[in-house]
N, C-alpha and C positions, 0 to 999 in steps of 0.2 A: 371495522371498516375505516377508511380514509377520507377525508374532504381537501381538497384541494383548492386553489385559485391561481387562474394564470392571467398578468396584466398584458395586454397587447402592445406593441409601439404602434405609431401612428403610417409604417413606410408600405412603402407597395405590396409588397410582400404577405406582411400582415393582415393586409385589409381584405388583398385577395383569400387568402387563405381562410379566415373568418367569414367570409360569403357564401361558402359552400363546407355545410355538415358534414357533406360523406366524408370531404378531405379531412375536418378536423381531427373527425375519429379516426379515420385512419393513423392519424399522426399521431394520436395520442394512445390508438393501442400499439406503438411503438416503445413508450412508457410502461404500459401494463401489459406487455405481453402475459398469454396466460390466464388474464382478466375475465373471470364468468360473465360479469353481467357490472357493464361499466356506462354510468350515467352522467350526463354533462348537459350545462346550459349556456348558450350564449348570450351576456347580456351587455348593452350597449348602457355605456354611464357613463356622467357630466366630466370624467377625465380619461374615458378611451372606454377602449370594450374588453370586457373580461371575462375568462371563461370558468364555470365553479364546474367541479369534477366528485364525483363519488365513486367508492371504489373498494375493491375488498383487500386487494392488495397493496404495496406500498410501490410509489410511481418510482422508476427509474429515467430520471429527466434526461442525461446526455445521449442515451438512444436515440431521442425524439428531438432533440432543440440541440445539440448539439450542430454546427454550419447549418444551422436553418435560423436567421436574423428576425424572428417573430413578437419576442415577448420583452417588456420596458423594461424588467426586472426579474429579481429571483424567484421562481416559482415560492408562491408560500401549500404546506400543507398541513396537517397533522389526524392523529387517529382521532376514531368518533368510534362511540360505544353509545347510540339511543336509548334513554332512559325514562318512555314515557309512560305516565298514571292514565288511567280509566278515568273519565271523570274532567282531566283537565282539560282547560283552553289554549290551542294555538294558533300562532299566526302560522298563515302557509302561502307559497307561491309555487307555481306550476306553470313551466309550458309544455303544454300537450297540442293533441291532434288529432280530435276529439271526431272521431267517424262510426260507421254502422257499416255491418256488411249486409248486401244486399245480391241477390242473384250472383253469390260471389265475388263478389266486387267490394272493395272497401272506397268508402265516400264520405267525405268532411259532411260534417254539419255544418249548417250556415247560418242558422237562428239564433240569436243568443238564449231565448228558455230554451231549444234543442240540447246546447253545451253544455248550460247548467244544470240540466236534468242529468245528461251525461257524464258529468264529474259529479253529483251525489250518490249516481248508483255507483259508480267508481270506488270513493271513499267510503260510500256503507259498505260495499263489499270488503272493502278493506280495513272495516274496524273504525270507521268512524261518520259522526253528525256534519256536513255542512250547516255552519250558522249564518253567514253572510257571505257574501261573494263577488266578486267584479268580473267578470270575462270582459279582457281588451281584447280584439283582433290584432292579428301581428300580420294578417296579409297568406298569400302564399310563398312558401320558402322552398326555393330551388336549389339543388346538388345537382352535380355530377361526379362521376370515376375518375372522367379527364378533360374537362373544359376546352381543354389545348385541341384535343384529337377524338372527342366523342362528341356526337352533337345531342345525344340522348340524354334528357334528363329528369330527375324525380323530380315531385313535386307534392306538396304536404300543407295542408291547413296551419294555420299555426295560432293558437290563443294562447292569451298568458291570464292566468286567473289567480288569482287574489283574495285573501279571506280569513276569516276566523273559522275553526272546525271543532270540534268536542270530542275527545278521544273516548271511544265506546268498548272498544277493545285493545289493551296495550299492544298484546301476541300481534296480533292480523296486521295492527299497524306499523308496527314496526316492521312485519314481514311485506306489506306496502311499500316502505319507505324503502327497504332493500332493491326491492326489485322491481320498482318502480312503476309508473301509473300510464297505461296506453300503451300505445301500436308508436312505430317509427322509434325507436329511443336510441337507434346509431344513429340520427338524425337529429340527436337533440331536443329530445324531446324527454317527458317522464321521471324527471328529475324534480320529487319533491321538498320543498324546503318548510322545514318546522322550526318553529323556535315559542316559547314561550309568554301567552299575554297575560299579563300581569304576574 
């Protein structure tokens, strides 16, 4: 797999673009044409907003950013190969869009023990303990195809959760971390991040 980061500029353009998910992906499976199952998160930080990308294949950036004036600098990337133990502790973040189907209908939860309950059956299914956890609300996040000339638009829960986890199963979790955790992931969503406590 691959991990990516892309720095935003601050100009019109940008910022537009950055507002709505659907277009991001889009732009960016211009990059990954081909890409099974391409996982990305937008996150907003003390010097612009940046977007972290996972991926199986390696991105072909002039596709996509080539005359499209978006990003402050050079894409950075490089390969990932997850190497996690049974056993251990990590830190993790996730934004998901954390819902239940009901009468066919998929519907946000709105409680916070709702969410939390809903990403530990998540992560047990996926080979792992939640140990602690924060669920921030991020509001509702709105896409569209074409803002310009469509007035239709999705609309999606969005938390960002936070936390330490206990890997229970190396297999399943990493087969997690592949393919990522919930519903919505063109959207930006399901993209989880591990890294090692202590």
């Amino acid at each position: 797999m691959f991990l990516a980061r892309l720095r935003l500029n601050r100009g019109r353009i940008a910022v537009g673009w950055a507002d709505n998910p659907y277009r991001v992906h889009q732009r960016l499976m211009m990059a990954y044409e081909g890409e099974p199952r391409l996982l990305f998160r937008i996150e907003e930080q003390p010097e612009g907003v940046q977007i972290l990308i996972q991926s199986h294949g390696e991105p072909r950036w002039p596709a996509a950013f080539d005359g499209f004036p978006v990003l402050a600098g050079p894409p950075e990337y490089k390969a990932f190969t997850p190497r996690l133990q049974a056993g251990r502790r990590y830190r993790f973040r996730l934004l998901a869009n954390p819902t239940v189907k009901r009468d066919g209908k998929r519907l946000g939860l709105l409680r916070e023990e709702e969410q939390l309950s809903w990403l530990a059956r998540k992560l047990a299914a996926g080979g792992a303990e939640v140990l602690s956890c924060r669920a921030a609300p991020r509001g509702l996040q709105r896409s569209g195809r074409n803002p310009f000339k469509d007035a239709a638009r999705q609309t999606h829960l969005a938390v960002l959760f936070e936390g330490l986890l206990q890997a229970q199963d190396a297999a399943r979790l990493e087969a997690a971390l592949e393919s990522g955790i919930g519903s919505a992931k063109g959207f930006g969503f399901g993209l989880l991040s591990l890294a090692p406590a202590g």
